[in-house]
Every structure is written in C-alpha cells, then in structure tokens.
C-alpha positions as CSV (number, residue, x, y, z in Angstrom):
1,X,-6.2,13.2,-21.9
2,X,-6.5,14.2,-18.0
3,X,-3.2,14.7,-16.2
4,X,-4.5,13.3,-13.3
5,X,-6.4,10.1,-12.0
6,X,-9.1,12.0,-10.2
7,X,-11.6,12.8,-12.7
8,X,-12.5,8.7,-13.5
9,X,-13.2,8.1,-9.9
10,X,-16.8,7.9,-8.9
11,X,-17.9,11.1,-6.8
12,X,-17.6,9.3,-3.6
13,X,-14.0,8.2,-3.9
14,X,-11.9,10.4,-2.1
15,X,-9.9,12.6,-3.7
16,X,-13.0,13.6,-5.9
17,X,-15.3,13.7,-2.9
18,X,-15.9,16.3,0.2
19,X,-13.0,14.9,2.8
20,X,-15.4,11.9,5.1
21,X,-17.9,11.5,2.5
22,X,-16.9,8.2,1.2
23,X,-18.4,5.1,2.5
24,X,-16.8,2.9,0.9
25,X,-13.2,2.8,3.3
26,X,-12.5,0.4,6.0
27,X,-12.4,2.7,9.5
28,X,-8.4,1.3,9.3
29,X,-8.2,3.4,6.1
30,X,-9.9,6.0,6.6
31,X,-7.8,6.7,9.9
32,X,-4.5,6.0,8.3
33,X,-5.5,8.6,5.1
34,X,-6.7,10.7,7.9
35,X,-3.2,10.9,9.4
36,X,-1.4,11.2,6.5
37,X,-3.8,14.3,5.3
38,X,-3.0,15.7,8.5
39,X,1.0,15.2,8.8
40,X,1.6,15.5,4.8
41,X,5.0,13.5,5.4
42,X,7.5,12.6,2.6
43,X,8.0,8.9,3.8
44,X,4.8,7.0,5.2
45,X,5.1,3.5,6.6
46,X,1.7,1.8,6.7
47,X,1.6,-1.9,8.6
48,X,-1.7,-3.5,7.8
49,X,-2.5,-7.4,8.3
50,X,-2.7,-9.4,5.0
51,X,-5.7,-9.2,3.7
52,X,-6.7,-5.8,5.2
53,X,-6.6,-4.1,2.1
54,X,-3.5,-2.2,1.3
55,X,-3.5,-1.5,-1.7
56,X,-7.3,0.0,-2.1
57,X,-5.4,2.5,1.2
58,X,-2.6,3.6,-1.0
59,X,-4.1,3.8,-4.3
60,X,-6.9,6.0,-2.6
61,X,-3.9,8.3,-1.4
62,X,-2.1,8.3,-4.6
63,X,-6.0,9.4,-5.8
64,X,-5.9,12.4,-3.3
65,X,-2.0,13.3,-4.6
66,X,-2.3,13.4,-7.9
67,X,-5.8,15.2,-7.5
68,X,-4.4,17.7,-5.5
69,X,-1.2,18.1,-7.6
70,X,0.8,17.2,-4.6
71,X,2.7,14.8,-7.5
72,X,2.6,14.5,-11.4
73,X,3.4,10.3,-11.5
74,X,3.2,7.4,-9.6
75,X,5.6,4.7,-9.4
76,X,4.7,1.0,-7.9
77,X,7.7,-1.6,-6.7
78,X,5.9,-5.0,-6.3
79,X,8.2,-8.3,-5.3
80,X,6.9,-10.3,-8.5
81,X,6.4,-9.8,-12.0
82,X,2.5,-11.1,-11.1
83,X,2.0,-8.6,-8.1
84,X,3.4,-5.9,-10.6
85,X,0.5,-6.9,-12.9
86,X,-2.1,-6.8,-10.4
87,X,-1.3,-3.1,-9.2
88,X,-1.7,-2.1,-12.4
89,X,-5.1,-3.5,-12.8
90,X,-6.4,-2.4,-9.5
91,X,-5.3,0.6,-10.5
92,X,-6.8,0.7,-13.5
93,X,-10.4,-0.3,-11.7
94,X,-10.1,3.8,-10.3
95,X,-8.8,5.6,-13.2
96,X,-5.1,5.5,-12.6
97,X,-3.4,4.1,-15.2
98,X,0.2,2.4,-15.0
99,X,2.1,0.2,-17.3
100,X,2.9,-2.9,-15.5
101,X,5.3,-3.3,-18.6
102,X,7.9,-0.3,-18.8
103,X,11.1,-1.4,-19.2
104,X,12.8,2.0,-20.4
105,X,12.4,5.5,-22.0
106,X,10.0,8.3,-22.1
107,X,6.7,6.9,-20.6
108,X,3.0,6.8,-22.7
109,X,0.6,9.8,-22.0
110,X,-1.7,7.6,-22.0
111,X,0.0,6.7,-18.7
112,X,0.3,8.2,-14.8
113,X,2.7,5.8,-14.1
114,X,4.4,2.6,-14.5
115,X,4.5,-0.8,-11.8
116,X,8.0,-2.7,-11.8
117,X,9.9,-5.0,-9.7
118,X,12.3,-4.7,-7.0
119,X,14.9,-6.6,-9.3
120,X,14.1,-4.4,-12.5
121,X,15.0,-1.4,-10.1
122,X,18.2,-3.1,-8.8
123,X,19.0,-3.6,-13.2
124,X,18.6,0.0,-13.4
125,X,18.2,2.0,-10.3
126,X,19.2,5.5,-12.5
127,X,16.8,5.4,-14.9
128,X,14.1,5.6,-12.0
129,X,16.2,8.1,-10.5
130,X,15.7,10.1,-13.7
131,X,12.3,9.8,-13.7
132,X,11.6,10.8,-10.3
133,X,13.9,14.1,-10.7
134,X,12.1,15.0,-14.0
135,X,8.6,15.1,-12.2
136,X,7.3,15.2,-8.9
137,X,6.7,11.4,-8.1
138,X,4.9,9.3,-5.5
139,X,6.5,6.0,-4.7
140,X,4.5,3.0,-3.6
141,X,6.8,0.1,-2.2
142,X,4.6,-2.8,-1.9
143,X,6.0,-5.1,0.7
144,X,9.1,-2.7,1.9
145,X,10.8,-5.6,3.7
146,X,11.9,-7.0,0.3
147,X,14.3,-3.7,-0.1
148,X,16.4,-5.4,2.4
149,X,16.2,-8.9,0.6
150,X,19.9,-8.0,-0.5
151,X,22.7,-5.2,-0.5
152,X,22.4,-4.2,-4.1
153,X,18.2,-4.2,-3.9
154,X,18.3,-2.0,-0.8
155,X,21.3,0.3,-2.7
156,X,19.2,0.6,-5.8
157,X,16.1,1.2,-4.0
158,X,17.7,4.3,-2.2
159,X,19.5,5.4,-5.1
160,X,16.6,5.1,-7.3
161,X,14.0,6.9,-5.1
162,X,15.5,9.0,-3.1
163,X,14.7,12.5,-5.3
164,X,11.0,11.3,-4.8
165,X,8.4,13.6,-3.8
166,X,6.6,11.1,-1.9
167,X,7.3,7.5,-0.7
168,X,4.8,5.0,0.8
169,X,6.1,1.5,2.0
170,X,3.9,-0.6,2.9
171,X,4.2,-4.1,4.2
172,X,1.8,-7.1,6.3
173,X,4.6,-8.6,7.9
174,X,7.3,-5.9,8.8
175,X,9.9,-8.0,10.8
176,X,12.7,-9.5,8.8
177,X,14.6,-12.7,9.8
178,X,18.2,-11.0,9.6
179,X,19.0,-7.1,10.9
180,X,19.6,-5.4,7.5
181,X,18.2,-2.0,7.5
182,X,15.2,-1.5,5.1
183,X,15.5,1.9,2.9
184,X,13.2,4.8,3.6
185,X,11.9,3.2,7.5
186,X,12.5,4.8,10.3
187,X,14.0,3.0,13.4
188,X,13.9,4.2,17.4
189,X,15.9,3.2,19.9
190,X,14.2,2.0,22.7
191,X,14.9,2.0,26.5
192,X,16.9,-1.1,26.0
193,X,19.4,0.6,23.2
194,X,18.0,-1.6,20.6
195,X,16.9,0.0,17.3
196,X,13.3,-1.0,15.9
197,X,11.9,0.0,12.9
198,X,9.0,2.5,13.8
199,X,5.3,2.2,11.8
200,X,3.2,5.4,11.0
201,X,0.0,3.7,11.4
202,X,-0.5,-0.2,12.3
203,X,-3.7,-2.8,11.6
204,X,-2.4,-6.0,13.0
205,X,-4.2,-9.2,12.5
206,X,-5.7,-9.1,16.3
207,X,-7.3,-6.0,15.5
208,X,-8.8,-7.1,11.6
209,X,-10.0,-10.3,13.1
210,X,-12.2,-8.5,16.0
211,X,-13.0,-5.8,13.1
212,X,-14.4,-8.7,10.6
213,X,-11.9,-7.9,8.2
214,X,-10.1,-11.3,8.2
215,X,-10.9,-14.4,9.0
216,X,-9.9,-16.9,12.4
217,X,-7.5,-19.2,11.3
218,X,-7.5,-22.7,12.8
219,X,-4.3,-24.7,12.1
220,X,-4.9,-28.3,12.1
221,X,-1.3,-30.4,13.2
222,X,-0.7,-33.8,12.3
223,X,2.2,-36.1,13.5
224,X,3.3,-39.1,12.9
225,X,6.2,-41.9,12.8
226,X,8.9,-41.2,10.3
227,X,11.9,-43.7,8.9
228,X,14.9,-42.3,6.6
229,X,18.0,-43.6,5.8
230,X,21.3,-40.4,5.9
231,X,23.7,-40.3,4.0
232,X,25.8,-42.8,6.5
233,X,24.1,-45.4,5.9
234,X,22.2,-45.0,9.4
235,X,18.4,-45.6,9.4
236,X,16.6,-42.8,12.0
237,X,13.1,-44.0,13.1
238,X,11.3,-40.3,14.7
239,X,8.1,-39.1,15.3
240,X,6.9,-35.5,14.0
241,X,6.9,-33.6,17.1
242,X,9.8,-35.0,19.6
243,X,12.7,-33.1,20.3
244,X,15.5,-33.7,17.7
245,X,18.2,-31.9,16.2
246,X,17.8,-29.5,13.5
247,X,19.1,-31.8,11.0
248,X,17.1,-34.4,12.2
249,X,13.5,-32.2,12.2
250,X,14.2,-31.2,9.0
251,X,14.8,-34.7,7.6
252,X,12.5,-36.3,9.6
253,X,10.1,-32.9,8.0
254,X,11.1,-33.5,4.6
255,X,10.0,-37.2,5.1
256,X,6.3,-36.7,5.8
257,X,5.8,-34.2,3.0
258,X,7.7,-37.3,0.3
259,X,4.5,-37.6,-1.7
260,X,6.0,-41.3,-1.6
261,X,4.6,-41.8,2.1
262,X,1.6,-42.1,3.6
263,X,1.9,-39.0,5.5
264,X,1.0,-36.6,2.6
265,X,-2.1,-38.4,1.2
266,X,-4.1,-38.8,4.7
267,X,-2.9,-35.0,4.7
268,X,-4.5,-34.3,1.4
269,X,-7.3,-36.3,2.0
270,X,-8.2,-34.5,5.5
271,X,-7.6,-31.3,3.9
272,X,-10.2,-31.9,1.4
273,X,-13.0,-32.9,3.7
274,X,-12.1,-30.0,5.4
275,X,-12.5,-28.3,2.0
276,X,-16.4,-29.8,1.5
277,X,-17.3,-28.7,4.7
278,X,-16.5,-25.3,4.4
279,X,-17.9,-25.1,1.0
280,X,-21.4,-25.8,2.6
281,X,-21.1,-22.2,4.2
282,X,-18.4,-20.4,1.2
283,X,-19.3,-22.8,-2.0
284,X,-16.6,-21.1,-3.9
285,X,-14.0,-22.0,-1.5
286,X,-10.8,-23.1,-2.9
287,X,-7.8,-25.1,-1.2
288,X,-4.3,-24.2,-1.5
289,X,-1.2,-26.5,-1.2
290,X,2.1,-24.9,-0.4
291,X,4.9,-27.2,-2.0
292,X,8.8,-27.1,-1.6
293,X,9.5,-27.6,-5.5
294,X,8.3,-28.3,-8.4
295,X,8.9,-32.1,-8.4
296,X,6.7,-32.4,-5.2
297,X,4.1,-29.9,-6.4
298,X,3.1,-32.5,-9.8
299,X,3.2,-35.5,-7.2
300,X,0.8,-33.3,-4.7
301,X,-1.5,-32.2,-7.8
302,X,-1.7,-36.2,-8.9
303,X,-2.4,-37.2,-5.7
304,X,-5.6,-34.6,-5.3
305,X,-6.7,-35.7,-8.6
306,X,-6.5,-39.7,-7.2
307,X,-8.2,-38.5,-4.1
308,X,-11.2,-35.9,-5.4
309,X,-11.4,-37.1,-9.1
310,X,-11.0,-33.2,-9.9
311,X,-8.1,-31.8,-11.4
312,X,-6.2,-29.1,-9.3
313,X,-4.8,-25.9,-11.0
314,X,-0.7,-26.2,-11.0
315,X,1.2,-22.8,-10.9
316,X,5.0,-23.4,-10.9
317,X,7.5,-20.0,-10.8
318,X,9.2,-20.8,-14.4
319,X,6.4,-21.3,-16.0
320,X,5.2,-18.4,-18.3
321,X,1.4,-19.7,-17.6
322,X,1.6,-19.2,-14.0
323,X,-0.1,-15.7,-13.3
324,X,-3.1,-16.8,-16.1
325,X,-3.3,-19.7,-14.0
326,X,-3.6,-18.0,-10.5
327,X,-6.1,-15.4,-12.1
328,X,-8.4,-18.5,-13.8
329,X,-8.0,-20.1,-10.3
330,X,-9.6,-16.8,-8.8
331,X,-12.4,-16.4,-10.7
332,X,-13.6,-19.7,-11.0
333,X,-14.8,-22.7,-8.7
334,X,-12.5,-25.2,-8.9
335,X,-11.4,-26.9,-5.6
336,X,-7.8,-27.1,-5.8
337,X,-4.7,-25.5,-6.6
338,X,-0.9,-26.6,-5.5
339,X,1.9,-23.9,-6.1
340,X,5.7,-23.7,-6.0
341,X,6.2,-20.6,-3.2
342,X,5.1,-17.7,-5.4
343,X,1.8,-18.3,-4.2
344,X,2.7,-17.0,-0.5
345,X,2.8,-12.6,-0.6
346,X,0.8,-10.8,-2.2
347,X,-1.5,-13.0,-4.5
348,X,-5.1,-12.3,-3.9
349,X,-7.1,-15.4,-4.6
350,X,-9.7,-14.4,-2.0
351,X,-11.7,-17.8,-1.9
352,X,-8.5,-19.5,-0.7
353,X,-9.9,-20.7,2.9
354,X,-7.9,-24.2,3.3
355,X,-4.3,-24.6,3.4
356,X,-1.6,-27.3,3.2
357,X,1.6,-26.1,4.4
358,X,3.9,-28.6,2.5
359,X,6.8,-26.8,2.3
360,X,10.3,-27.1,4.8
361,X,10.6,-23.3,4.7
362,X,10.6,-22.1,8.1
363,X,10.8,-18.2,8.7
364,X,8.9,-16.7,10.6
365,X,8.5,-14.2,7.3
366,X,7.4,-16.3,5.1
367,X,5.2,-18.6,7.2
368,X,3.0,-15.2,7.9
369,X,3.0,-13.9,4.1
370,X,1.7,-18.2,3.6
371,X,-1.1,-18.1,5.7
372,X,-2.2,-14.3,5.1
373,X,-3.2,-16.3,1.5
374,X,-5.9,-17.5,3.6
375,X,-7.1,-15.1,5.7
376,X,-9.1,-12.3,3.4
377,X,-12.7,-12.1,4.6
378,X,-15.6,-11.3,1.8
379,X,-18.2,-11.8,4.7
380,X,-18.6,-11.9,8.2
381,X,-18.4,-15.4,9.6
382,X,-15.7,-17.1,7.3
383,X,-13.4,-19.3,8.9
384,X,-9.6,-20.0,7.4
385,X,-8.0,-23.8,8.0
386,X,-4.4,-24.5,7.4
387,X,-3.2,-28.3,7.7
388,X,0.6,-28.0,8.9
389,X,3.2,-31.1,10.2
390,X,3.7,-30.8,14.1
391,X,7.2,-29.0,13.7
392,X,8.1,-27.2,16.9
393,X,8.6,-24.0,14.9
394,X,5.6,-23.5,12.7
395,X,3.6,-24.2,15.8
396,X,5.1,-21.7,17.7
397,X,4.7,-19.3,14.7
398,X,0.7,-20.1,14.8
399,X,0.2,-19.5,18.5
400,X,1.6,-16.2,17.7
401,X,-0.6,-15.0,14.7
402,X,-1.7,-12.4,16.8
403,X,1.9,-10.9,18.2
404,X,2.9,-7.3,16.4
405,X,6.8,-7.4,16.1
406,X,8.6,-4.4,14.0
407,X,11.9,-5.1,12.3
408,X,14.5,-5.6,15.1
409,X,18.1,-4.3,14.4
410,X,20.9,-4.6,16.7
411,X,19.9,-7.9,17.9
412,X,21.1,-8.8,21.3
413,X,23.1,-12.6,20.5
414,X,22.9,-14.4,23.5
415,X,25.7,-17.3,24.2
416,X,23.9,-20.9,23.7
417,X,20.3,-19.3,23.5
418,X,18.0,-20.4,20.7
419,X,16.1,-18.3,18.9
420,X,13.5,-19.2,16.0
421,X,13.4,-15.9,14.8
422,X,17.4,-16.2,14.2
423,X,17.2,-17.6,11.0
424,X,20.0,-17.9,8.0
425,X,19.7,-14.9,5.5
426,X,20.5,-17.7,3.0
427,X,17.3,-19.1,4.5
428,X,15.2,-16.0,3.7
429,X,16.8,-15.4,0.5
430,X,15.0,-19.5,-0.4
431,X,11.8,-18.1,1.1
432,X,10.9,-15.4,-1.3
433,X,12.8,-16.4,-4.7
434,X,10.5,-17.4,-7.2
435,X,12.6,-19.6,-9.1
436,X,13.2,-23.0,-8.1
437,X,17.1,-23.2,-8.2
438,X,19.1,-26.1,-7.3
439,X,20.8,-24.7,-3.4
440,X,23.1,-27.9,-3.2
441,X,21.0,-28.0,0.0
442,X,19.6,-31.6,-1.3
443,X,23.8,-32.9,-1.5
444,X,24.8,-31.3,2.3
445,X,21.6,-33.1,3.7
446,X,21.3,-36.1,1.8
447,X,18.8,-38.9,2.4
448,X,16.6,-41.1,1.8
449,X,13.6,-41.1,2.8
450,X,11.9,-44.5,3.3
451,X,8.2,-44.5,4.9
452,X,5.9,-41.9,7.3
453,X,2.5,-42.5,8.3
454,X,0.1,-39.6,9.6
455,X,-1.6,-38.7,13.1
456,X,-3.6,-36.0,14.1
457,X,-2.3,-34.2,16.8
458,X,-3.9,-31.1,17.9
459,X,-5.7,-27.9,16.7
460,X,-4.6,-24.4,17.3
461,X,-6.6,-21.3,17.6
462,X,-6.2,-17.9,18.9
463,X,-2.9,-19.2,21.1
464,X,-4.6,-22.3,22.5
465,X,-4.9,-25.3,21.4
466,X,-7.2,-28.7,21.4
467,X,-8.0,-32.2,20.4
468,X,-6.5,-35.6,21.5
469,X,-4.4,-37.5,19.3
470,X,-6.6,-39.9,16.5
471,X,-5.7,-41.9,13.3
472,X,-6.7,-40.4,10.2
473,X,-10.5,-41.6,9.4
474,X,-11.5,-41.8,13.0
475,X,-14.3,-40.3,15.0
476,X,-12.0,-37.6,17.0
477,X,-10.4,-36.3,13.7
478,X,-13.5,-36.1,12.1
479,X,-15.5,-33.9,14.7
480,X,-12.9,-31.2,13.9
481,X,-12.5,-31.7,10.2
482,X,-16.3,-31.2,10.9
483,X,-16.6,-27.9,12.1
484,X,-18.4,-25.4,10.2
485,X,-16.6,-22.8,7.8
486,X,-19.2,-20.5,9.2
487,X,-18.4,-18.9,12.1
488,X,-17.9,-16.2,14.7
489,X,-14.4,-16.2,15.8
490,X,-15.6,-16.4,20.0
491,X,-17.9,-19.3,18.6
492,X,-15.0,-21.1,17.1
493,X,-13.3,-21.1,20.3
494,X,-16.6,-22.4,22.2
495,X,-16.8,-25.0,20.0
496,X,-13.6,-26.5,20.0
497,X,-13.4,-26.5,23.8
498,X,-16.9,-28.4,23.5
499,X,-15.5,-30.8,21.4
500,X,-11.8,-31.2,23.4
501,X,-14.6,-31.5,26.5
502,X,-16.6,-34.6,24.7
503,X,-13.5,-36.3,24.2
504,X,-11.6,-36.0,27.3
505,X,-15.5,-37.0,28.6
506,X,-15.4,-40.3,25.6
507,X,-11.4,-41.5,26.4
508,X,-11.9,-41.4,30.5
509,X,-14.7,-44.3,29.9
510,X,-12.7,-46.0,27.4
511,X,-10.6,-49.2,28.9
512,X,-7.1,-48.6,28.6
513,X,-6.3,-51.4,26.6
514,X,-8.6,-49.5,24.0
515,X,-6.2,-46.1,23.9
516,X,-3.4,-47.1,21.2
517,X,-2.4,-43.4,21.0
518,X,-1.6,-40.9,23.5
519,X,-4.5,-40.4,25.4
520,X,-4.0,-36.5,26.5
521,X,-5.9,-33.5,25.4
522,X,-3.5,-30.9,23.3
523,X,-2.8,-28.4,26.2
524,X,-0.9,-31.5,28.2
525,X,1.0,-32.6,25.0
526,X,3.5,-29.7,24.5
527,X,5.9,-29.8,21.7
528,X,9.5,-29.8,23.4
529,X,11.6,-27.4,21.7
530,X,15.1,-27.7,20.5
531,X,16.5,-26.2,23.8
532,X,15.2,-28.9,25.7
533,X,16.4,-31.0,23.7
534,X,20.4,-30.1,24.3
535,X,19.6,-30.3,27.8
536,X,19.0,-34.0,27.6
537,X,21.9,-34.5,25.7
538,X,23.7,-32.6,28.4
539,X,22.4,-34.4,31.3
540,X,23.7,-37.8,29.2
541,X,26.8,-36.5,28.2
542,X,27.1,-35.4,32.4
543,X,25.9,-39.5,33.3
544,X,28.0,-40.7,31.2
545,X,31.1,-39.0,32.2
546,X,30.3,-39.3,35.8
547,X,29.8,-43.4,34.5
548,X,33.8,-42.9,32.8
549,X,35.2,-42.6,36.5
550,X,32.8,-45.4,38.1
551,X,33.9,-47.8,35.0
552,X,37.3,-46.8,34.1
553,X,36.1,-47.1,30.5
554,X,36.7,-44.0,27.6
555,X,33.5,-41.6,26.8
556,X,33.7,-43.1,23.4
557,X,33.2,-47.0,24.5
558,X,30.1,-46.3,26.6
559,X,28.4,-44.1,24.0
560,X,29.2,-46.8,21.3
561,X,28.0,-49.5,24.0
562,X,25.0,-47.2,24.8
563,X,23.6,-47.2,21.1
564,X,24.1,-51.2,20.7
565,X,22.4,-51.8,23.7
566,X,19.1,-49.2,23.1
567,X,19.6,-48.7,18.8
568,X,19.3,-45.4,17.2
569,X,21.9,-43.1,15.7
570,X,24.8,-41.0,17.0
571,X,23.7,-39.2,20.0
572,X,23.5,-35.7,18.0
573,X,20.6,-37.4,16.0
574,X,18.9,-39.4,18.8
575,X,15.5,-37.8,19.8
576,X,14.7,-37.6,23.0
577,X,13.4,-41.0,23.4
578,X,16.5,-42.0,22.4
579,X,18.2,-40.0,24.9
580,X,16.1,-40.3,27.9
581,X,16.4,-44.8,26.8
582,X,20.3,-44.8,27.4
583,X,19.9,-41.6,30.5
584,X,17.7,-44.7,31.7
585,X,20.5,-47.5,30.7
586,X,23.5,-45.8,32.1
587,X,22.2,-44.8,35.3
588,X,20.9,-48.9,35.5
589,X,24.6,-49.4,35.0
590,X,26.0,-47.0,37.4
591,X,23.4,-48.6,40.0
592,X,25.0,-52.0,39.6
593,X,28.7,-51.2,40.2
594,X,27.8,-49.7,43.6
C-alpha cells in the first residue's frame, strides 16, 4: 500500500508528470494550479462557474500535495450526503482514495482520506480537529459559502480545520444573501469602507461561456392571469408580471406553479417540445423540473407522464433512493426527471439542458446553483433552456448571469431602498435544506388558490431580451421553442433578434382587431419592479388625501368607496392596475367638485 495518490495516476496527470506536460487541464486550471504552485499559500479560494470543473482543479492539486509530501491526508466537506459520495468517486477515478462513509475513529490504510458533510463536522468538529493535528492534512471545502449557512457550522468549521496544513474552498457562486462571515476567506475593504470577500483566482460564467466550457443559457418567461382566494375571504385576480406586493407576487407565484391550474401543464408541455428539439442536436438530453415540495413534485412527475407517455425519474430529499436515482438518471436516456431542491448545487447530471424553474425560492444563491444544473458543456455548440414564471426577481437574476459579485459584508441599508439581493437568512436557510420540513410558511400565507392560465412572454439571453407575447400552441411561441439546441452562443443571439425582427414585421400587418395580447416586442414590455410599485401607492395615497380636503370625507371612506367602485383588494394587495384604475377614479372625482 502506497502512502500517496500519485503513483495510480496516468504519467500525464500532474503531480506524476514534468510540470506543463498534461494536456488534459482546462487553461482555467492550469492557470489556477499554476498560481498556487507559485504562491504555496495555506488557504486558497478558487471561484469557478458551475460547471467549469472544480473538482477535477482540486483533486489535481491534492494529486501534486500528497505527491510532493506537502500533506499525508485529505479531507473533503461537501453540503450533501450525495455530493460527499460523488468526491469520493471522482476521486477514486485518479487513485485517491476516501471513505465517503467515516463516521469516527482511526481511519482504513486502505484510505488517503475521508469525504463528509458540513453537518457531520458541526456533530463533531473535534474529532476532525484530531485528525488534522495528528497528520499534515489538506482540506477541500466544496461550496465554502455553506460554512456560513449557520453560527455553529461556521464555528465547527473553524474549530475543526483550523490546525490544517492546507485549506482549499472552493465555491460557483460566492455571494451569500445575508453578511455572515464565511471561515477561512479573506475579505478587503474597499475605497468605499465596505469589506468583500477577496478570490485567489476567478472563472466566472462570462469567461467559460466565450471559453466553450459552458453552455448559453436562454430563459424562456411565461405569464399569465392568476385568481386566489386569502385567507380573508378576498378573491385577488393578477397577472404574472405586474407590480404587486411581495405577498401578492408570491401568492399570485405559488398559483401558477398549483399543478391544479393550467399554468403548469402548458409549462410542461412547452418545456418538452423544447426538450425534442434539442435532442435532435444532444439525443441524450434530459429535462429537469425544479419543484417547491414533495407534494407538487408527484403532481409535476404525473403530469409529464400524461403529457409524453414516458415516465420521469422522481428524486425526493427523504427518500433513501434518491442519490441511485440521480446517478441512473445520469447515465441513462430517459427524458425527464422532477426533484425536491437537492437537485440545485453540486449534482452533475451533465445531459441536463432544459429546465423548469417551479419552485417560489427566490435567492439570488440558489437561483445560480439551479441553473448552473444546466449549464455543463460536453461539446462545443450546446445550448441550455430554462422555462421560469415572469417574476420581477428571477428575471432580474437572469439578465445578470454574467455579473461577478463576491460576498459583501457590511452592507450599506439604505432607508425605503429595495434590494433583491436583501433576502431573509430564514429564506436562505429554505434554499439549501434538503429536507422538506413543514416552515408554518403555508399557515402565515394562507390561500387558496383557484385557477391560472399561461402566456409566453419573452426570452432572455445574454442581458437582452425578445419575443412578443403568444398563447401557448401558437406560431410566435413555437419559432422559439424551435430553435436549435445546437449553437454558437453569437449565433443564438442573431437568431433571436431574427425572429423578434419577423414578428414585429408579422404583428405591424396584422389588423388590430386580430392582436388579443399585447402587441410589443420584449425590450418595450419591462417588468415594473416592487419599487415602482410603492410609488403608485404613494401617489394614490397623496390623491386621495389631497381628495380628504376637497370632500371633507375621512381617508378611510374614500379608499373603501374607491375599491366598490373599481373591485380588487385592499390597496396593499391591488396591482398596479388596480392602483392606476382608482389614481384614474379619484382624480375624475376631484375634477367634478371644481
């Protein structure tokens, strides 16, 4: 038995080989190894784009370290019990040789090292510290961010590892929702006096994309009217896209993806057509849907089998089948699986190239490690499609695939300003739990809801965006559910302008008693965000009160008056329809009494 990896690795791994004879590195790899030979540090922060290929960068360093005795051991900290797995195996693939199931104890010679969980080291943070004192120890932290996921992980992370020898964090999407300092990253202050956490070497997704590393993603948004009943009794008519309040997106959100509605099946069924037209080009390539919980997941998978005739692979969190089912997924042809959030980090499925986001989470965090499922490219020319509701946020999130942003802390709060980015850590802490617990968020925003119906709206790609608004079925949606899962990323962009061009061209000739939607290309149709929103309710609020003097009558009794006359809810529920109908009302009002 060999004390170190190095002498199972093929002659031009390196490590083993003369330093710039392997040909097998992406230039990103070789540049980051490059700079770590060079600067030998103990702690190494490596940023790299989903699917850029992490883990083949630091199990070639860990190669190099134990071949040149720089440590004795290596020690893996994935976020899930499958990732854990997966090290281990990929590991294995080169010679190094970890047990993905050490619990406690003296370790196996038969091992270099062991793969566990951020939660196994919070159980027992000294028993890692143990180890790493006894012999010198690299530590690779898959996905680093999730050290700061709690108080007690972070602790136990930097009571655990910090006698290591060496420490390699790595992470795809380094900026964290909430300002909790992650263990073992640097942070800078910067001309502004605001600390950000500082990278050793950065691949961002811009970069992999014009390297041929990953593929273009084009997001496909549909709208669409939505009807719920709240918990008062009130029933809220809204379309996907309008300016509402938070509560009010995220009911009138959790309405289109009620497998119930009709919203979810013309979803599903554009997702697959998307899904045999990129097959033409990938015939491997599998779909992926996204789901909230488990309940929706078996209603999703149901309603692919009643749309393909084809069973689709279900991989819930409890169940102890789940990581046997992602891996028979993986490796065979089938066109369709639907998974309860454990599917979004770290999971290499690499024929995943269509996506249903069907989920209400809404990080920016999580939305990234969702669509970097998508995005790994096993040849020049594949194209990535994610299907998403037209939610103000996750559009903003995917006209920004390309922005680098570093773990803020110190966050400047800003009186009334909204910011996306601000989410709850409660929030974040439902984005990357595997299990599927009951939040009691279902009782503090109870509904009902009652019917939805689906439009497309637009398509997004590389910060722009296209279409004009089409039922589901027609012509328009069809010549972009249409577009080849073969292509350059500059062509992808000349062909959707084409097609935007053909139809601008195709609804200027048509009579207008022909347009039932909203006949204005994507670029004219901006989502309004929540800001705007207040601001209508402000300039209401500032009628009617100037309306209180003119009338003599309480704010109360004109608001009441306001929604008989117009409908709708409350005025902290109306969407901006609804507000800009009684703006319209009061100032009719105010016109008459002059």
């Amino acid at each position: 038995m060999t004390t170190t990896a190095s002498h199972h690795l093929s002659p031009a791994f390196p490590g083993r080989a003369p330093w710039g004879t392997a040909s097998k590195l992406r230039a990103w790899q070789e540049g980051a190894l490059t700079r770590y030979i060079e600067t030998q540090p103990r702690d190494f922060l490596a940023v790299a784009t989903p699917g850029a290929g992490k883990t083949t960068f630091a199990l070639t360093l860990a190669s190099w370290l134990l071949h040149h005795h720089v440590v004795q051991q290596v020690t893996v900290v994935a976020p899930t019990e499958h990732l854990k797995k997966q090290w281990a195996e990929a590991a294995a693939r080169i010679g190094i040789r970890l047990d993905p199931e050490y619990s406690a104890g003296p370790l196996s010679k038969d091992y270099h090292g062991v793969a566990v969980t951020y939660a196994g080291v919070g159980v027992r943070p000294m028993l890692h510290r143990n180890r790493c004192e006894q012999r010198k120890t690299l530590v690779i932290l898959d996905e680093i961010h999730h050290a700061g996921d709690s108080k007690s992980w972070g602790e136990a992370c930097l009571e655990a590892f910090d006698p290591a020898t060496r420490r390699l964090a790595l992470t795809g999407t380094p900026f964290r929702s909430d300002t909790n300092p992650i263990p073992f990253v640097t942070y800078e202050e910067g001309n502004d006096g605001i600390r950000r956490s500082s990278a050793d070497y950065t691949y961002g997704y811009g970069n992999a994309l014009g390297d041929g590393v990953v593929r273009p993603v084009i997001f496909l948004s549909y709208s669409g009217n939505m009807r719920w009943r709240t918990k008062a009794g009130d029933e809220i008519a809204a379309r996907l896209g309008e300016p509402m309040t938070k509560d009010a997106i995220s009911q009138a959100w959790r309405t289109a993806l009620d497998p119930r509605g009709d919203w979810m099946p013309n979803v599903l069924r554009a997702a697959d057509q998307r899904l045999t037209e990129v097959r033409k080009g990938i015939p491997d390539a599998g779909g992926l849907v996204i789901a909230s919980d488990q309940d929706s997941a078996r209603a999703y998978a149901k309603l692919i089998r009643e749309i393909t005739g084809t069973k689709a692979t279900l991989v819930l969190s409890d169940d102890t089948g789940a990581s046997k089912n992602i891996d028979t997924f993986s490796g065979n042809d089938d066109r369709w699986m639907v998974a309860v959030r454990m599917v979004s980090e770290g999971v290499d499925v690499p024929r995943l190239a269509v996506g249903v986001y069907a989920t209400t989470i809404s990080t920016p965090l999580f939305f990234a490690q969702a669509v970097g499922r998508f995005v790994r490219s096993r040849r020049r020319g594949e194209t990535a499609s994610v299907f998403l509701p037209t939610i103000p946020y996750l559009l903003g999130f995917a006209n920004e695939m390309e922005v680098e942003r570093d773990h803020v802390l110190d966050k400047p709060k800003k009186q009334g300003e909204e910011d996306p980015y601000a989410e709850s850590e409660k929030e974040m802490d439902e984005a990357n739990r595997q299990e599927d617990e009951d939040t009691g968020e279902d009782e503090q925003m109870s509904f009902e809801a009652l019917e939805s119906d689906a439009v497309f709206d637009r398509v997004l790609y590389d910060g722009a965006e296209f279409g004009m608004q089409a039922h589901p079925g027609s012509e328009e949606e069809q010549d972009y559910l249409g577009i080849p899962g073969l292509l350059e990323p500059d062509q992808v962009q000349m062909l959707l302008q084409k097609r935007q061009s053909r139809q601008i061209a195709h609804s200027r000739r048509k009579p207008d008693s022909e347009a039932d939607l909203l006949e204005l290309p994507a670029d004219r149709r901006p989502v309004v965000s929540h800001k705007e929103l207040l601001e209508l309710r402000k300039s209401l609020n500032t009628m009617v009160g100037a309306y209180v003097h003119q009338s003599g009558k309480p704010h109360g009794v004109i608001h009441t008056e306001l929604r008989r006359v117009c409908g709708g809810p409350p005025s902290a529920e109306a969407t901006a329809g609804q507000l800009r109908e009684r703006i319209k009302k009061v100032q009719e009002w105010a016109t008459r009494m002059r």
